[in-house]
Steps between C-alpha positions, in 0.01 A plus 500: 500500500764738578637468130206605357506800695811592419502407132170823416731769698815413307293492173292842598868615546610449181247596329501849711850514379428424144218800499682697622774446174199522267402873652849621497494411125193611435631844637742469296323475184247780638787736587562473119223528358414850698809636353361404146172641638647832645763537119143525354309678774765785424440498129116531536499726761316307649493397929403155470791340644409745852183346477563101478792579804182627721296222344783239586538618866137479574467159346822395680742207418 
């Protein structure tokens, strides 16, 4: 019985772990695409890329 404990916590662990790779690449990616975003943004004149930041914080990570 106490294996089976053990064995959910050490897989809950790792898969913690592995989330929290995926968001730190996914932050990645999103980190570049809001400097693509804000290149344009600048072109058009336009403040979009202020907006989805305020958007982003209230939606969270």
């Amino acid at each position: 019985m106490g294996n089976l404990e053990q064995r959910p916590s050490k897989s809950w662990l790792s898969e913690a772990a592995d989330r929290r790779k995926a968001r730190t690449r996914t932050a990645d990616e999103a980190g570049e695409g809001q400097r693509l975003s804000a290149e344009k943004v600048k072109r058009a004149g336009i403040h979009i890329f202020h907006l989805r930041k305020k958007v982003g914080l209230t939606h969270g990570t």
